[in-house]
MIZAPA-231202 format. One record per residue: x negated, z negated, y of N, C-alpha, C, O, CB in turn; residue in three letters; residue number from 1. Coordinates in Angstrom, 2 decimals, padded with zeros to 5 digits. Glycine has a CB too. Example, Ala and Ser with C-alpha at 12.3 -4.5 7.8 and 13.67 -1.06 7.14 Angstrom:
BEGIN
+---------+---------+---------+---------+---------+---------+---------+---------+---------+---------+---------+---------+---------+---------+---------+---------+-----+
|      nu |      nw |      nv |     cau |     caw |     cav |      cu |      cw |      cv |      ou |      ow |      ov |     cbu |     cbw |     cbv | residuo | num |
+---------+---------+---------+---------+---------+---------+---------+---------+---------+---------+---------+---------+---------+---------+---------+---------+-----+
| -013.19 | -007.80 | -005.69 | -012.30 | -007.80 | -004.50 | -013.20 | -007.80 | -003.30 | -014.24 | -008.46 | -003.32 | -011.31 | -009.05 | -004.47 |     ala |   1 |
| -012.85 | -007.08 | -002.25 | -013.67 | -007.14 | -001.06 | -012.90 | -007.87 |  000.03 | -013.41 | -008.04 |  001.14 | -014.08 | -005.72 | -000.60 |     ser |   2 |
+---------+---------+---------+---------+---------+---------+---------+---------+---------+---------+---------+---------+---------+---------+---------+---------+-----+
***
This chain:
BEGIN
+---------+---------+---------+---------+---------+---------+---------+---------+---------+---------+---------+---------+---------+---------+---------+---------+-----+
|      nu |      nw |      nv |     cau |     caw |     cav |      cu |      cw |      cv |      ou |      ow |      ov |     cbu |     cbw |     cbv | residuo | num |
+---------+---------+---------+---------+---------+---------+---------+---------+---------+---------+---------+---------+---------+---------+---------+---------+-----+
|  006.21 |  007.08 | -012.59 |  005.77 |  007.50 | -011.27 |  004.47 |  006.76 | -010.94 |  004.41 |  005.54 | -011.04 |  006.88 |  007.23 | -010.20 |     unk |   1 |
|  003.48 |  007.49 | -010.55 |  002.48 |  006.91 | -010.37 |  002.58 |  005.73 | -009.01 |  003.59 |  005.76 | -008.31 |  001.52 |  008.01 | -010.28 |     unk |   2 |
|  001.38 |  004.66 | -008.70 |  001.40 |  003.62 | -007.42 |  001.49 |  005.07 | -006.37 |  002.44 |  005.09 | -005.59 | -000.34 |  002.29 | -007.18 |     unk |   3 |
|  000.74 |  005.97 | -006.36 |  000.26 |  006.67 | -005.04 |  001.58 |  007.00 | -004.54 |  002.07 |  006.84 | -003.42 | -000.78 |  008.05 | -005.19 |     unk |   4 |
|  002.11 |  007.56 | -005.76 |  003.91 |  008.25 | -005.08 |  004.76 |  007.10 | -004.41 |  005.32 |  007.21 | -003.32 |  005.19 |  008.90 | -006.60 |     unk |   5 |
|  004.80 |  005.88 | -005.30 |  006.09 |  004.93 | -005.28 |  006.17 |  004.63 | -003.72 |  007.17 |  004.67 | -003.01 |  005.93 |  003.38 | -006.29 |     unk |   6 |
|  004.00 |  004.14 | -003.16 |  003.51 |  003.87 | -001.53 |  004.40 |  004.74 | -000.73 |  005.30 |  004.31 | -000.02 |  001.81 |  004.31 | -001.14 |     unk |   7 |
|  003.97 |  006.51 | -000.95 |  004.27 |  007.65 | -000.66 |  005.38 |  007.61 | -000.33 |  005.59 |  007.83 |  000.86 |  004.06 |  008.44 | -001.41 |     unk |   8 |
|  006.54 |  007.34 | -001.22 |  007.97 |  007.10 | -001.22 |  008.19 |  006.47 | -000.26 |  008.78 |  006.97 |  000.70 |  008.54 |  006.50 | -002.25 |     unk |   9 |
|  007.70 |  005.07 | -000.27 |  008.15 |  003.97 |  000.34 |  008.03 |  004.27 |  002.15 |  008.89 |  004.21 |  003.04 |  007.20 |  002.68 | -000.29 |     unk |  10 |
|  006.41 |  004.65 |  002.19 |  006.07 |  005.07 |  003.77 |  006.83 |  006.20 |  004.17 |  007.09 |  006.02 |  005.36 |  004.51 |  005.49 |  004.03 |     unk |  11 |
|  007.44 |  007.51 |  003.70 |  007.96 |  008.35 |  003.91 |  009.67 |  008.04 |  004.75 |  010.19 |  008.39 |  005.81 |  007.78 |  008.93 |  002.64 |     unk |  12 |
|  010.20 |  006.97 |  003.21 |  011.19 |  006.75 |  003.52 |  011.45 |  005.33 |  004.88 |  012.46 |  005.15 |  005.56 |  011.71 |  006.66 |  002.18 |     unk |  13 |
|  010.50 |  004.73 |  004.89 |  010.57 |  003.48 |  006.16 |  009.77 |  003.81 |  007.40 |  009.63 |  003.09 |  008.39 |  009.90 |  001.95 |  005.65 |     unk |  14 |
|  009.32 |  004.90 |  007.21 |  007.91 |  004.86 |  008.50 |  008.36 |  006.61 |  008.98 |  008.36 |  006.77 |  010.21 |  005.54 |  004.61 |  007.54 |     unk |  15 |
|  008.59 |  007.43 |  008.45 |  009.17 |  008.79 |  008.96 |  010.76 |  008.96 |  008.54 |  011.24 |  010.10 |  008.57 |  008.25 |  010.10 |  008.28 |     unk |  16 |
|  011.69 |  007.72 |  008.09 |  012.76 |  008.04 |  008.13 |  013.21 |  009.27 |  007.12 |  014.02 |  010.16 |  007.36 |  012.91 |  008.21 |  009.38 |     unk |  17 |
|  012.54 |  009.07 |  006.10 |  012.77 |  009.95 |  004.82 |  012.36 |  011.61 |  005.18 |  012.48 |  012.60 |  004.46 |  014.54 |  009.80 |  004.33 |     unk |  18 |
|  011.84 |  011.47 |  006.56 |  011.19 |  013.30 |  006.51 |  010.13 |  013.52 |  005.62 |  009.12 |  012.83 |  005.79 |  010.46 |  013.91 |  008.01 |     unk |  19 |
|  010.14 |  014.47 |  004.56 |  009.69 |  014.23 |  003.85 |  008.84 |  015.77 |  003.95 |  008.25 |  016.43 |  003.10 |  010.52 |  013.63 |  002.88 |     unk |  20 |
|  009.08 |  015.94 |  005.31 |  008.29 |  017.48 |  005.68 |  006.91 |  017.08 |  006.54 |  006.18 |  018.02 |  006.83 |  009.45 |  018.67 |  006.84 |     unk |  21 |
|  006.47 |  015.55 |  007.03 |  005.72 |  015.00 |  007.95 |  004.50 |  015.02 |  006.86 |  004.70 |  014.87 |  005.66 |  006.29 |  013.55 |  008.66 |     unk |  22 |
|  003.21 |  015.22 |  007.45 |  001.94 |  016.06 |  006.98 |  001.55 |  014.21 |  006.27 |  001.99 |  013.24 |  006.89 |  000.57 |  017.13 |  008.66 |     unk |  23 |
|  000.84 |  014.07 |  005.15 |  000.62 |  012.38 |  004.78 | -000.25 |  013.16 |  003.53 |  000.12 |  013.88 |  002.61 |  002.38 |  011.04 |  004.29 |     unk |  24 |
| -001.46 |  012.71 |  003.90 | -002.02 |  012.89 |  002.70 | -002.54 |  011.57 |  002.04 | -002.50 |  010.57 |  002.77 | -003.05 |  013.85 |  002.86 |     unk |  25 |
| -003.11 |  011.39 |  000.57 | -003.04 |  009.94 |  000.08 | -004.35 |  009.21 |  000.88 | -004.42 |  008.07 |  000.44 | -003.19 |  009.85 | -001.77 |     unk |  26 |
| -005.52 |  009.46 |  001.99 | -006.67 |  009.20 |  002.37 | -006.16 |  008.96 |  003.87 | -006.76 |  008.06 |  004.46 | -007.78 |  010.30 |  002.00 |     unk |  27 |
| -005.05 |  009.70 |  004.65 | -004.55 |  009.20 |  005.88 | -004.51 |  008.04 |  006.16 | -003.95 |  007.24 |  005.41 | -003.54 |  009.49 |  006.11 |     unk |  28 |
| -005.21 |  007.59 |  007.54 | -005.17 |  006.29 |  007.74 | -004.14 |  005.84 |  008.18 | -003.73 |  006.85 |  008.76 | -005.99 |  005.90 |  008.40 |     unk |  29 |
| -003.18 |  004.88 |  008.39 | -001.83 |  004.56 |  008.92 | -001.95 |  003.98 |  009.82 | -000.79 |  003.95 |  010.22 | -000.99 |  003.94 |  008.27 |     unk |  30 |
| -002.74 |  003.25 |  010.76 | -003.31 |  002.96 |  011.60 | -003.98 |  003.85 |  012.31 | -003.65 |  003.75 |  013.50 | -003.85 |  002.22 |  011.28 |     unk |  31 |
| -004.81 |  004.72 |  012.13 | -005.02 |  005.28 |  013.05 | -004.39 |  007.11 |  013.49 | -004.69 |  007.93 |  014.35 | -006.32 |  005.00 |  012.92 |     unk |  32 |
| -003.68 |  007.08 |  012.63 | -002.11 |  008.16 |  012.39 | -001.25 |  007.32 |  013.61 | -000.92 |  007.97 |  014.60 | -001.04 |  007.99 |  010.29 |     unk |  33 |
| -000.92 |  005.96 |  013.53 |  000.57 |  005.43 |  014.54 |  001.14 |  005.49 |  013.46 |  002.32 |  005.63 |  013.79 |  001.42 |  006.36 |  015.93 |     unk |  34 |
|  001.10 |  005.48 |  012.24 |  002.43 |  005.29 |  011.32 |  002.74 |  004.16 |  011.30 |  003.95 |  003.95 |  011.29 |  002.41 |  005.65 |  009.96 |     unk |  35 |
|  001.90 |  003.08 |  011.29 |  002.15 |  001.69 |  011.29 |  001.47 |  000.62 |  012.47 |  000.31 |  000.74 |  012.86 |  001.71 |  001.30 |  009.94 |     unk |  36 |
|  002.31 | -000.33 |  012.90 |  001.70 | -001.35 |  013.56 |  001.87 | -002.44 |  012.90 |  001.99 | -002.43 |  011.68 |  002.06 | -001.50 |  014.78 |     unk |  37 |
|  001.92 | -003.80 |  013.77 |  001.42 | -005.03 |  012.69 |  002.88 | -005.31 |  011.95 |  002.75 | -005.74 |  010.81 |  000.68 | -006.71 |  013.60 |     unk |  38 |
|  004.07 | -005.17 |  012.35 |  005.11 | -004.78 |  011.74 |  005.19 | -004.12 |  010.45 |  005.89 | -004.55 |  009.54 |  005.60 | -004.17 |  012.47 |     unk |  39 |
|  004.86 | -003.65 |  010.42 |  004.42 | -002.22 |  009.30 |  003.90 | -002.29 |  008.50 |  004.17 | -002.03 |  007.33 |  003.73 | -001.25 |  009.55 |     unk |  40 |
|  002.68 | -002.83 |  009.18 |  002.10 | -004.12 |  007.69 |  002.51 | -004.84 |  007.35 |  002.12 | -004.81 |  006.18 |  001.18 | -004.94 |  007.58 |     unk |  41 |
|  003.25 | -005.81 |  007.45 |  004.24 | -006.70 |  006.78 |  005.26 | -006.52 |  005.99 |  005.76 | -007.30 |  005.17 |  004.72 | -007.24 |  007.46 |     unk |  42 |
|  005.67 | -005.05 |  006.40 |  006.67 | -004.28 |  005.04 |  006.00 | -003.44 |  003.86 |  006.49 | -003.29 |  002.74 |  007.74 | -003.08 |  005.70 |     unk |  43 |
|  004.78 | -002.91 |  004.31 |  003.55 | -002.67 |  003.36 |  003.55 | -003.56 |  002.57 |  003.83 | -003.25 |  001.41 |  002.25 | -002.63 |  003.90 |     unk |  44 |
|  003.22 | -005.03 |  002.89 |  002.55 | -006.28 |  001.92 |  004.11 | -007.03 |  001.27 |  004.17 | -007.60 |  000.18 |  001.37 | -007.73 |  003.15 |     unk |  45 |
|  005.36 | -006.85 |  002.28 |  005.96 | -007.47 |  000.95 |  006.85 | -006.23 |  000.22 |  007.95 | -006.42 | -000.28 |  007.06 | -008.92 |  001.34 |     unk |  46 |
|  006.12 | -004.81 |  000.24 |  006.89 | -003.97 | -000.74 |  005.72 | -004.19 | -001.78 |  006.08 | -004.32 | -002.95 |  007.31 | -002.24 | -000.26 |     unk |  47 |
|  004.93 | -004.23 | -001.62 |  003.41 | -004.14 | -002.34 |  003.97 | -005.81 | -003.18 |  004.42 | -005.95 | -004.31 |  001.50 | -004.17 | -000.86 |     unk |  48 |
|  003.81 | -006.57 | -002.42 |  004.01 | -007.94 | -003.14 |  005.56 | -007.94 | -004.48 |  005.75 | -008.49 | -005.57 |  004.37 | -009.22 | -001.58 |     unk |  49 |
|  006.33 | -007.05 | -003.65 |  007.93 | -006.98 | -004.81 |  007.96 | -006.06 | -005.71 |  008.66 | -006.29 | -006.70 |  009.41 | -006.62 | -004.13 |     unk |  50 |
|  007.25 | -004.84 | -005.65 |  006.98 | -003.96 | -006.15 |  006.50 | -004.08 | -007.90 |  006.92 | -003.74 | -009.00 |  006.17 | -003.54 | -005.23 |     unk |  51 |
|  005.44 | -004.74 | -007.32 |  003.95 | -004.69 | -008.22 |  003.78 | -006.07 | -008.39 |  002.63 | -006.51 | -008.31 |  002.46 | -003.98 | -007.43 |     unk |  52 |
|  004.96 | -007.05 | -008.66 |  004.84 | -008.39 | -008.71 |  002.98 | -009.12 | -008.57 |  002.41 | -009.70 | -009.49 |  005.64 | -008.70 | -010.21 |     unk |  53 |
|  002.44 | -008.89 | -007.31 |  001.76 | -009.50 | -007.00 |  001.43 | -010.67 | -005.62 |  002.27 | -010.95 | -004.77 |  001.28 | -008.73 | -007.23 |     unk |  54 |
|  000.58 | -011.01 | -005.66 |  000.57 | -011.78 | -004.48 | -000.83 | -011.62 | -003.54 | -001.95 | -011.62 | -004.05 |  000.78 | -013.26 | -004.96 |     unk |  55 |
| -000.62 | -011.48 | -002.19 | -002.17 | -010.76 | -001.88 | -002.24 | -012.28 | -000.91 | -001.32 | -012.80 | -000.26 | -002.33 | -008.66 | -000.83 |     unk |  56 |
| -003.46 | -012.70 | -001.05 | -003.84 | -013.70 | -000.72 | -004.28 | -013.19 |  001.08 | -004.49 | -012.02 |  001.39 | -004.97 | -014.23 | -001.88 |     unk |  57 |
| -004.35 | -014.25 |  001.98 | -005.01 | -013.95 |  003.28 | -006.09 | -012.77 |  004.04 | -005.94 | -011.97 |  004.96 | -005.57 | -014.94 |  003.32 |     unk |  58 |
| -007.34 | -013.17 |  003.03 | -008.15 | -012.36 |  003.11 | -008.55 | -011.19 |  002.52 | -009.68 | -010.68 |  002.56 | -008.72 | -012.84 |  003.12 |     unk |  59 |
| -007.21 | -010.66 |  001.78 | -006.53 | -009.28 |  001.24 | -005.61 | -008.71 |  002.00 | -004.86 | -007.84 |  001.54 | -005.84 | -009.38 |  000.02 |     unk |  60 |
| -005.55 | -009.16 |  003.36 | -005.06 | -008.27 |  004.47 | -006.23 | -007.84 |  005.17 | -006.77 | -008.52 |  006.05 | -004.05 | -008.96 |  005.46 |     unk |  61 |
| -006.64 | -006.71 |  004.77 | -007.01 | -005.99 |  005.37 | -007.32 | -004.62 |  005.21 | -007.39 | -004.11 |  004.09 | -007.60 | -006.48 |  005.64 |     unk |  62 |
| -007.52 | -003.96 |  006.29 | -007.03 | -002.23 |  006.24 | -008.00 | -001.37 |  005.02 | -007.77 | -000.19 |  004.78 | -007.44 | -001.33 |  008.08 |     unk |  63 |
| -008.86 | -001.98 |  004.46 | -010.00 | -001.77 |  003.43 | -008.49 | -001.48 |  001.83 | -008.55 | -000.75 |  000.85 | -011.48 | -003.78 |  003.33 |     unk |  64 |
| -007.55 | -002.27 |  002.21 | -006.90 | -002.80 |  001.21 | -005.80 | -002.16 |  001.13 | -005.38 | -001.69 |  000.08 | -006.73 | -004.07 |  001.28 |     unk |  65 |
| -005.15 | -002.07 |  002.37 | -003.68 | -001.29 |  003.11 | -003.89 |  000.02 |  004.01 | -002.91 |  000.75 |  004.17 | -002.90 | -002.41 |  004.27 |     unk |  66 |
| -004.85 |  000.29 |  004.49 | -004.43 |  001.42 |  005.36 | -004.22 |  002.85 |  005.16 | -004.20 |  003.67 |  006.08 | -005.15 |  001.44 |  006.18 |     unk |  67 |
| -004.03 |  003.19 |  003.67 | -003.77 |  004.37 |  003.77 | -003.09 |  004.21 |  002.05 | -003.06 |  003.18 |  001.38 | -005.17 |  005.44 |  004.27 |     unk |  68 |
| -002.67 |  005.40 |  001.72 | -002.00 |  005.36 |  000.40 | -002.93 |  005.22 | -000.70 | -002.61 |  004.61 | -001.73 | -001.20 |  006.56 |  000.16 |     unk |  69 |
| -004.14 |  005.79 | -000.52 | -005.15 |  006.02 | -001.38 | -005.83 |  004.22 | -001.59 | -006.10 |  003.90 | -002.74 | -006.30 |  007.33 | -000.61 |     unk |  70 |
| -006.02 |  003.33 | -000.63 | -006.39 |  002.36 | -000.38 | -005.30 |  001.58 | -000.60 | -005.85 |  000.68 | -001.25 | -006.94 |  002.34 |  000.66 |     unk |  71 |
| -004.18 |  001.27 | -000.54 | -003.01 | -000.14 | -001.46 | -003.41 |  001.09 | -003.24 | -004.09 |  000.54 | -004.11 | -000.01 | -000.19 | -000.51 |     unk |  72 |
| -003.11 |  002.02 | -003.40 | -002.95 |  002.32 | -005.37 | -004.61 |  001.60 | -006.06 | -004.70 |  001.06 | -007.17 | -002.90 |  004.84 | -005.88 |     unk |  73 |
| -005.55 |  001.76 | -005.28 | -006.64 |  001.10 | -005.44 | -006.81 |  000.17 | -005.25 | -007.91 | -000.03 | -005.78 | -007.33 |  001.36 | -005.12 |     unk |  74 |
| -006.51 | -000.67 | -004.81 | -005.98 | -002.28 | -004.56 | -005.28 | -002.72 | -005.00 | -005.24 | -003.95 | -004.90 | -005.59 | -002.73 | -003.65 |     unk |  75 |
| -004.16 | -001.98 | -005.85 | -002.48 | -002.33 | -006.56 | -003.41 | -002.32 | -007.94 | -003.56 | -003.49 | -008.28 | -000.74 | -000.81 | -006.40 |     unk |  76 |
| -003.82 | -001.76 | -008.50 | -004.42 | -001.38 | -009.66 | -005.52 | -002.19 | -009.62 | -005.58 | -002.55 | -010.80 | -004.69 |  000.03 | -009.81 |     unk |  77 |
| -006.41 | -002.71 | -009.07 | -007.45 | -003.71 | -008.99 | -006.81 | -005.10 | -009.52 | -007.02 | -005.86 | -010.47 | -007.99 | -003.80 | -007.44 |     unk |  78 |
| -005.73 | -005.04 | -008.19 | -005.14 | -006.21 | -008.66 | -004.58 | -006.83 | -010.04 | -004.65 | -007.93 | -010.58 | -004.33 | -006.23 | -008.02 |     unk |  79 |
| -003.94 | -005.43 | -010.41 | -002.91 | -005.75 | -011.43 | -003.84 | -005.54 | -012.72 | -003.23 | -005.67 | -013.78 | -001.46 | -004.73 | -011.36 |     unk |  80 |
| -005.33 | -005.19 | -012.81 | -006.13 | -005.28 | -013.89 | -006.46 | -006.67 | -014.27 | -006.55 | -007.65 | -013.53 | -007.25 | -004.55 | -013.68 |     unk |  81 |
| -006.65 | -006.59 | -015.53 | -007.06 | -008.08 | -016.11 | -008.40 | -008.31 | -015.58 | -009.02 | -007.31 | -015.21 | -007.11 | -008.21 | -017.84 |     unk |  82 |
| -008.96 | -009.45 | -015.48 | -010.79 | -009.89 | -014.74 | -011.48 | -009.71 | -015.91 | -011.06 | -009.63 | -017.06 | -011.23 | -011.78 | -014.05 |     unk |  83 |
| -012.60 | -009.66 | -015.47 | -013.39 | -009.12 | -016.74 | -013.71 | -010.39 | -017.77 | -014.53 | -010.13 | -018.65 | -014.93 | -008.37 | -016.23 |     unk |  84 |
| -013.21 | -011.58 | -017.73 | -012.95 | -012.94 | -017.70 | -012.34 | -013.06 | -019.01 | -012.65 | -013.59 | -020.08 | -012.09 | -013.43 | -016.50 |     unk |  85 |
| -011.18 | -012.25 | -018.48 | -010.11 | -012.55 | -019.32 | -008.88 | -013.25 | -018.39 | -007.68 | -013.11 | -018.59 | -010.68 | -013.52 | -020.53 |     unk |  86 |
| -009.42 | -013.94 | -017.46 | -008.02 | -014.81 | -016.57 | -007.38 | -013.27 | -015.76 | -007.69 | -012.08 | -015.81 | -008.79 | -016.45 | -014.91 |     unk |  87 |
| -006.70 | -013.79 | -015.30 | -005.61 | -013.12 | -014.06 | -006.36 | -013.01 | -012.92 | -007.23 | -013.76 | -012.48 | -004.23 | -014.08 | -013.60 |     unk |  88 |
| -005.94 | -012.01 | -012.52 | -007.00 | -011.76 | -010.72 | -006.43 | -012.75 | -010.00 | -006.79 | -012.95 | -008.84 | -006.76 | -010.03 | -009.56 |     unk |  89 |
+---------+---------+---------+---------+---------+---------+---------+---------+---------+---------+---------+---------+---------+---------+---------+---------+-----+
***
């Protein structure tokens, strides 16, 4: 299953109560939809954090990062790529 669906899944099933007929496309902002408040983000970042065994540091909260589905699979996948280094992100 791709990141976009698992988000998809996740917001569907915690944020519309599994209606899975409510209009969400992967570029919708969740913030400025009302799907989420600062609550909301916090179940965003630790499904994102349990999920995708990562850890998002402070200044990786932000809506650039989380606010829509299209924006955490691009951020999940950033993250979870190796640095061009060679170390761990």
């Amino acid at each position: 299953m791709s990141v976009e669906q698992e988000v998809r899944d996740f917001v569907v099933r915690n944020f519309f109560y599994g209606d899975k007929s409510a209009p969400l496309s992967d570029a919708d902002s969740f913030i400025e939809r009302g799907i989420i408040d600062s609550t909301g983000v916090l179940e965003i970042v630790h499904f994102v954090e349990s999920r995708y065994d990562i850890v998002l540091s402070d200044d990786e909260l932000v809506p650039e990062n989380l606010d829509s589905i299209a924006r955490i699979a691009r951020f999940v996948r950033a993250k979870r790529a190796p640095a061009a280094d060679g170390q761990a992100p």
